[in-house]
N, C-alpha and C positions, 0 to 999 in steps of 0.2 A: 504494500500500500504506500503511495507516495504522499507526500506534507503538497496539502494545496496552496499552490505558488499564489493564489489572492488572498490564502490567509495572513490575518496581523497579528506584528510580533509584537507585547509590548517592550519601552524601549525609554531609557531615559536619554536626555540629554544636560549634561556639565560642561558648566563656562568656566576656565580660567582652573583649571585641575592640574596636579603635580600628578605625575607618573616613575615607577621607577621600571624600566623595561629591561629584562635581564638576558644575556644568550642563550642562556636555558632555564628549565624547571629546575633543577637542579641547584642552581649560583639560588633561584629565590626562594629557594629553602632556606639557604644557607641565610642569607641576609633575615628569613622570618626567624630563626634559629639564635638569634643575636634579642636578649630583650628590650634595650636601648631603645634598638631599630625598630622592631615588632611595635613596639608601643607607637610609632610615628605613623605607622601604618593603619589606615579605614578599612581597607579590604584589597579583597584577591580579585583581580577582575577575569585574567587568565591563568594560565600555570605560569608566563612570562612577566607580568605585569600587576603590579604591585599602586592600587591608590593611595597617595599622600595625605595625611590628615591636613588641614588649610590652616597656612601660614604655617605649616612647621617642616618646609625646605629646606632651608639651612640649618638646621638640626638634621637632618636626615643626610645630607650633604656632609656634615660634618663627622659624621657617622661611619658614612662610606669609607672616608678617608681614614680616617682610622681604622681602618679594616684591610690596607693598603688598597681599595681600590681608585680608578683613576673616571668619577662620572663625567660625561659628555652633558652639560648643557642645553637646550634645542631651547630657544623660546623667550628666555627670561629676562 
């Protein structure tokens, strides 16, 4: 049986969202694994992708780095 392509999905839309996008499932384990970081974090949106609580970037930023990683930026 196939999903009917006029059915609707429901679906939010966010303005102005911190994301933390990882190579794999794997690294955002790792980073949810960290309490620090975990705490900064609203939720899982895929196994790669991680939503930021608002306004606590550079906390999370700061985090990373300490963790030796090196995050990229897009946006800000």
């Amino acid at each position: 049986m196939h999903p009917n392509p006029a059915a609707r999905l429901p679906a939010k839309l966010h303005r102005r969202v911190c994301l933390v996008l990882t190579e794999d499932a794997v690294l955002a384990e790792e980073l949810l694994a960290r309490k620090k970081l975990a705490a900064e974090v609203a939720g899982r949106l895929s196994d790669r992708a991680l939503l930021v609580r608002p306004g606590r970037l550079d906390a999370v930023l700061d985090e990373l780095r300490k963790m030796g990683h090196t995050p990229q930026v897009v946006g800000k």
